[in-house]
C-alpha positions in Angstrom: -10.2 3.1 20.2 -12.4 0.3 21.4 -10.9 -3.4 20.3 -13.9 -4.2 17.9 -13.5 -1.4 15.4 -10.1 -3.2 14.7 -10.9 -7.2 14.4 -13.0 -6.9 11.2 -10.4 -4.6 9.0 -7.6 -6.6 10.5 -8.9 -9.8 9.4 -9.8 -8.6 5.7 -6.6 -7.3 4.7 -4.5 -9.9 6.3 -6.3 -11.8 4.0 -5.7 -9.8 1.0 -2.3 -9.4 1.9 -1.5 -13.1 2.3 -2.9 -14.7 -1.0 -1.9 -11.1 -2.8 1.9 -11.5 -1.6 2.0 -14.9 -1.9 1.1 -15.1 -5.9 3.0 -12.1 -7.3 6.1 -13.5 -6.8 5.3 -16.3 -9.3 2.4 -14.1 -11.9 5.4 -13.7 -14.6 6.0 -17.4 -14.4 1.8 -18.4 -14.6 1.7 -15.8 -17.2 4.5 -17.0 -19.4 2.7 -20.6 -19.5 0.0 -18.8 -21.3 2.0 -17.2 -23.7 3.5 -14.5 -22.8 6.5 -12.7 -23.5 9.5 -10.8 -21.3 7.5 -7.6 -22.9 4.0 -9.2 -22.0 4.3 -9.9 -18.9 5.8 -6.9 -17.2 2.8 -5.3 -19.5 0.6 -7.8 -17.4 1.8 -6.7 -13.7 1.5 -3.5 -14.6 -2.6 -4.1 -15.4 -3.0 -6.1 -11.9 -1.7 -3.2 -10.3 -3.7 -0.3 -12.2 -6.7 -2.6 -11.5 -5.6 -2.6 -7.7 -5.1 1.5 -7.9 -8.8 1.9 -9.5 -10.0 -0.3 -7.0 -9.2 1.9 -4.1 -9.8 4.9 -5.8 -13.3 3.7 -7.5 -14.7 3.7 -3.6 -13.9 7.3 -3.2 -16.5 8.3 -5.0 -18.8 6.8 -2.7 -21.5 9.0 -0.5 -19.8 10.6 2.2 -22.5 9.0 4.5 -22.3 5.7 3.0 -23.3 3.0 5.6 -22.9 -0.2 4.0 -19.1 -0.7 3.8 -18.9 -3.8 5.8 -21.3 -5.4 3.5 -19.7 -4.0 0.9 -16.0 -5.9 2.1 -18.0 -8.9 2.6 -19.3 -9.4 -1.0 -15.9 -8.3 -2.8 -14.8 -11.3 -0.7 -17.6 -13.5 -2.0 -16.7 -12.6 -5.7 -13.2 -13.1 -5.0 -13.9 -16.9 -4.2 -15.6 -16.9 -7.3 -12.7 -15.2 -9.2 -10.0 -17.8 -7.7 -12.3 -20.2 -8.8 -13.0 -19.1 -12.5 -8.8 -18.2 -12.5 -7.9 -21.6 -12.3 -9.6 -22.4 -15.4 -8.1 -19.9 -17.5 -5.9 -21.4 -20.3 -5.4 -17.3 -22.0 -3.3 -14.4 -21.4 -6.0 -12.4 -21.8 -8.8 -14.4 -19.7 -6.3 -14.4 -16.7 -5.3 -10.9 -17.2 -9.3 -10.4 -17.0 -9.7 -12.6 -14.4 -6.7 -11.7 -11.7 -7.3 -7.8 -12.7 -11.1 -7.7 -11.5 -10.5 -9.5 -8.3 -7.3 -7.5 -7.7 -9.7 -4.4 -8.4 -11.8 -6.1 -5.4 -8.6 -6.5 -3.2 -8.3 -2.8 -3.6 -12.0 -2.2 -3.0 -11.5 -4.2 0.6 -7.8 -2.4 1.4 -10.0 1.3 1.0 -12.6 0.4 3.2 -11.1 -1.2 6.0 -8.6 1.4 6.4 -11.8 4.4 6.1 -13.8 2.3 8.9 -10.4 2.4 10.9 -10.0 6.0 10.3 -13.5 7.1 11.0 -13.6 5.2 14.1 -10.6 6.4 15.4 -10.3 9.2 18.2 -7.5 11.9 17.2 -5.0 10.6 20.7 -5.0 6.9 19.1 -5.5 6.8 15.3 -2.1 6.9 14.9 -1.7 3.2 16.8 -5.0 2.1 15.2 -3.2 2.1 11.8 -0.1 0.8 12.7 -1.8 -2.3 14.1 -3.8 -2.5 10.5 -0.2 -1.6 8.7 1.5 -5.0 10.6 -1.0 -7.0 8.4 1.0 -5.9 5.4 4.0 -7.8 7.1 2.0 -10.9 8.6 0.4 -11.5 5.4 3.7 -11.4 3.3 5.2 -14.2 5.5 2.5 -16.2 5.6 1.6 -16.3 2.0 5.4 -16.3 0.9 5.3 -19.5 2.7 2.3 -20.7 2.8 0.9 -20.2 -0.9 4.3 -20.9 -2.5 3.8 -24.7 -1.2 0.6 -24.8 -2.2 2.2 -24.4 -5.4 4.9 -26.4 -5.5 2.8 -29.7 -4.2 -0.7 -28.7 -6.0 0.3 -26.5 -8.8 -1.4 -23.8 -10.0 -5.2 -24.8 -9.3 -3.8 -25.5 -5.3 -2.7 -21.8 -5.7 -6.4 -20.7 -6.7 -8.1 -23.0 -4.1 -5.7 -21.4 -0.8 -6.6 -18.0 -2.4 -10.4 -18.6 -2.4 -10.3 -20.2 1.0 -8.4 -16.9 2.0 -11.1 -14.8 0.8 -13.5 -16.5 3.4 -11.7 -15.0 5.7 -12.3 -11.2 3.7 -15.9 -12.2 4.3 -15.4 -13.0 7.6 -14.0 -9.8 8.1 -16.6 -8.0 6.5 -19.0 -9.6 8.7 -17.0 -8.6 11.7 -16.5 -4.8 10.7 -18.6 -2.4 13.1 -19.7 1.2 11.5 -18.8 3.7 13.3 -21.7 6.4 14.6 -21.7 9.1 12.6 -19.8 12.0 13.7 -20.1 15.6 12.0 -17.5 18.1 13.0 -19.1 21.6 13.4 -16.0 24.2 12.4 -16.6 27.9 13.7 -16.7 29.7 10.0 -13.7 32.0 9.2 -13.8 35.4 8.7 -11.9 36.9 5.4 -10.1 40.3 5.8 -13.0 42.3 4.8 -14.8 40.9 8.0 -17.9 38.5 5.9 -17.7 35.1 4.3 -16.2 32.8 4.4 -12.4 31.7 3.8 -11.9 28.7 1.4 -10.0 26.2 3.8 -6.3 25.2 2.6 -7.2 21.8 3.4 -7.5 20.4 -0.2 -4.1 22.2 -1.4 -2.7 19.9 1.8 -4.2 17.0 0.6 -3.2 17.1 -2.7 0.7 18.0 -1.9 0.5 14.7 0.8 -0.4 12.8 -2.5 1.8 14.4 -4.5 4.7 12.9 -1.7 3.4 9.9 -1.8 3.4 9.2 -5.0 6.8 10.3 -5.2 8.0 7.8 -2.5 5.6 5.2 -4.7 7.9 5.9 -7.7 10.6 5.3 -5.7 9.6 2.2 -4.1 9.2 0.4 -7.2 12.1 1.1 -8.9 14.2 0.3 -5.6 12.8 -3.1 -5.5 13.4 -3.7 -9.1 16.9 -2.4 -8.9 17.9 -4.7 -5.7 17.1 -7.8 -7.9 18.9 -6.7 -11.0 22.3 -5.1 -8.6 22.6 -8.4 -6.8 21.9 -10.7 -10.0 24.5 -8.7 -11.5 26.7 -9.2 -8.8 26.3 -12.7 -8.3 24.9 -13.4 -5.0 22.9 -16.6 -4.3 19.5 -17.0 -4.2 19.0 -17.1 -1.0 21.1 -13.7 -0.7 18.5 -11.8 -2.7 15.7 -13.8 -0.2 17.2 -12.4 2.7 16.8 -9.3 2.1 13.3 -10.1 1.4 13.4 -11.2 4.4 14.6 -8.3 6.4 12.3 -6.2 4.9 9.8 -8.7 5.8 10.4 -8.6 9.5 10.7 -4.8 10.1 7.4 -4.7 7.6 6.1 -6.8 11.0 7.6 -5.1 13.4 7.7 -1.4 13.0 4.4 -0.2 11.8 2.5 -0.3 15.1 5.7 1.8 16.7 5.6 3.7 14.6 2.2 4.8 14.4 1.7 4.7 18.5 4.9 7.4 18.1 2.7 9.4 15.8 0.0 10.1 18.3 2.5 11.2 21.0 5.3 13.4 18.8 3.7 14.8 15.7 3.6 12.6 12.5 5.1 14.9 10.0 8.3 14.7 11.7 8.5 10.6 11.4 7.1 11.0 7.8 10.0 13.2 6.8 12.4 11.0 9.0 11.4 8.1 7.1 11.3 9.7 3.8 15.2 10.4 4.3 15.8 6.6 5.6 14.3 5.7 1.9 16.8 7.9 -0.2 19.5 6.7 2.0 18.5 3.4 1.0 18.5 4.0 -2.3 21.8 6.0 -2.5 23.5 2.9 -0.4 22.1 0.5 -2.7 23.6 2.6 -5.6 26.9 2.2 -4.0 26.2 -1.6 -2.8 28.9 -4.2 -3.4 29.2 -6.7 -0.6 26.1 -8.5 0.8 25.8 -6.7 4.2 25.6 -3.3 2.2 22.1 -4.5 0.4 21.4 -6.0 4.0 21.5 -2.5 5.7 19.8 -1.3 2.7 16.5 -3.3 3.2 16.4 -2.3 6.7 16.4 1.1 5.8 14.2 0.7 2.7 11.8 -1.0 5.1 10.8 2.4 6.2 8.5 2.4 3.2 6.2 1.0 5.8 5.0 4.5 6.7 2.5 3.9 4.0 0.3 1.6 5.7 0.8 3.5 9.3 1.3 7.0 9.9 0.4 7.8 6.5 -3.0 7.4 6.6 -3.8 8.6 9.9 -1.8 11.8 8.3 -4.4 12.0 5.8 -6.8 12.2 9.0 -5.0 15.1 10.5 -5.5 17.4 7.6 -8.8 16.5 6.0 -12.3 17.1 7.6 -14.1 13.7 8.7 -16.7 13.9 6.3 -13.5 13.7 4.0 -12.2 10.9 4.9 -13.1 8.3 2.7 -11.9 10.0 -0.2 -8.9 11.1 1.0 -7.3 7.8 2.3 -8.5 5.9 -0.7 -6.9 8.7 -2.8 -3.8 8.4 -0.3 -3.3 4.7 -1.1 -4.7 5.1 -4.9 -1.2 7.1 -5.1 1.1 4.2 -3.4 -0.3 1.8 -6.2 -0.2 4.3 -9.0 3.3 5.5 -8.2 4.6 1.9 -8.3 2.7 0.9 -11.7 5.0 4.3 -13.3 8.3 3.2 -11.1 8.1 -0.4 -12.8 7.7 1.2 -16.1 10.4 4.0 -15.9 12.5 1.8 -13.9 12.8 -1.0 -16.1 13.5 1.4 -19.0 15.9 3.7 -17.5 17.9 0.5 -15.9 18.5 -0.5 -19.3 19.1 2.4 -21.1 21.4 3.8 -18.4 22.5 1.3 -16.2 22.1 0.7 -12.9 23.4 3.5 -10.4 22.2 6.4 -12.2 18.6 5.3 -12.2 18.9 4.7 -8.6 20.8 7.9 -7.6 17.9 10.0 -9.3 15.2 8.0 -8.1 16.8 9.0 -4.7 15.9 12.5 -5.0 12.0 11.8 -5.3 11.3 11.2 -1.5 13.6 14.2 -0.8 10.9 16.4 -3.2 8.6 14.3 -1.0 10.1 16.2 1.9 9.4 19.3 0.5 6.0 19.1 -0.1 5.3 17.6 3.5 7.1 21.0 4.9 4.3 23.0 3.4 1.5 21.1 4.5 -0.5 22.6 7.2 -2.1 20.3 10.2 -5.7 20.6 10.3 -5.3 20.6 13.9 -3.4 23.5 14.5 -6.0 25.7 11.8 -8.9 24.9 14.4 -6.8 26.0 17.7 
């Protein structure tokens, strides 16, 4: 895969990732100085994140031979500017619900699009290492706007928050600009014959599709109520602040680190293998972390649970394995419509179940959903080996 394909989608989601990462952390807090309850604002992350989820799925629905997506990345970034700008003026709940959810819904717009002109420019040998690279912007972007936009706030308050974020989405523009369409490409499949020798067979393909987003939003489910359940068992537990941060941490750094090996592996071994591999890392994660009561345990854990990194690697290029290419914008924004989705019903259910039931059975059963993943994945059929 030649080098330019990459710059423009690299340099748009780093973006998104960095001001994205480095505000959540604090949303209950800007949220509870306009009002809002303990209820109200888990209520409110929950909207930012459904307005993320429609924004990658809303661009599925585009033409299959839509031509316009840089443009398109470059003016979510131009609105975003404007949103940052219009956000730091909100004095309302409800105006900065309004306000975050649309450009959030814009974020997601940019996060489908770059990773469809990665996909479609992609050659089958490298696609795997073409989203790894994009997947280590997930990591870069949550250091640098844990740092970075967290001082912002701390020396220019809220409105400093707003102004690095709408600087940041220069750089989605930028990256718009930079994005190069790939030539269009139609793949000519020899028809198959049915048993009674005429016709044409209906292709398995979707029922594929649809069990690798049933998996994933399984592992999404699971993601979300893993996170919440590390806070609440080291809270619990009284470890320091800086305990809990550490794992952040760790997570942070194989985030960086493993994506790109991961996805280069892909291209050479298969990727359903790693996909399962790291579905099984996850519910070991989970079941450790059930079981967790000294601080290297919940360090092991968020290595392991790290391997939730699969989503922004060999994932997608999965999705390019088993869809045709004329597929392929719907089906990756689908495949990370169900990441977002999945977490938005693990907060929920998490947060619930945790206090309902307490803190190791909610974990243990959450466990089990990237083993269903598993499953699922075992019955999918590579594209690749239909056309042989």
């Amino acid at each position: 895969m030649r080098r330019k394909y990459l710059v423009g989608p690299i340099v748009c989601t780093f973006a998104c990732w960095t001001f994205g990462n480095g505000i959540l952390p604090t949303l209950p807090i800007y949220a509870a100085e306009r009002g809002a309850s303990r209820t109200a604002s888990g209520v409110f992350l929950a909207f930012v994140f459904l307005c993320l989820a429609l924004g990658t799925a809303g661009t599925g629905v585009l033409p299959k031979d839509f031509r316009n997506r840089k443009w398109l990345i470059a003016g979510s970034g131009v609105l975003i500017a404007g949103l940052m700008w219009l956000l730091s003026r909100t004095t309302t709940l409800v105006a900065f619900a309004v306000v975050l959810g649309f450009s959030w819904f814009l974020a997601g717009v940019v996060f489908s699009q770059a990773a469809t002109l990665t996909g479609l420019s992609a050659g089958e040998s490298d696609r795997g290492a073409a989203f790894g690279i994009l997947g280590v912007t997930n990591g870069t972007g949550s250091l640098v706007g844990g740092i970075g936009i967290g001082l912002l706030g701390d020396r220019f308050g809220f409105g400093g928050v707003c102004a690095g974020s709408a600087a940041l989405s220069a750089l989605v523009v930028l990256g718009g600009i930079l994005c190069v369409e790939s030539p269009a490409t139609v793949v000519t499949e020899a028809p198959q014959v049915t048993a009674a020798g005429t016709g044409t067979r209906r292709s398995p393909i979707g029922v594929s599709l649809l069990l690798l987003l049933v998996s994933q939003f399984l592992l999404a489910v699971n993601n979300a109520t893993g996170s919440l359940g590390r806070s609440l068992a080291m809270g619990v537990g009284g470890f320091s602040k800086s305990a809990i941060s550490l794992t952040a941490s760790i997570m942070g750094f194989v985030a960086l680190s493993v994506p790109f090996a991961l996805g280069w592996l892909s291209d050479r071994i298969g990727r359903k293998g790693i996909m399962v591999s790291l579905y099984l890392a996850t519910t070991a994660s989970i079941v450790l972390l059930a079981f967790s009561r000294v601080t290297w345990h919940y360090y092991v854990f968020a290595g392991l649970f790290a391997a939730l990194s699969i989503v922004f690697s060999v994932g997608p290029a999965y999705v390019m394995d088993i869809v045709p290419r004329e597929n392929v914008a719907r089906g990756v924004s689908l495949y990370q419509t169900m990441f977002w989705a999945g977490s938005i019903l693990g907060m929920a259910a998490g947060g619930l179940a945790f206090e309902t039931l307490g803190l190791a059975p909610p974990l243990l059963i959450s466990g089990a959903l990237p083993v269903a993943g598993v499953v699922l994945l075992l019955f999918i059929r590579d594209r690749r080996r239909q056309l042989r």
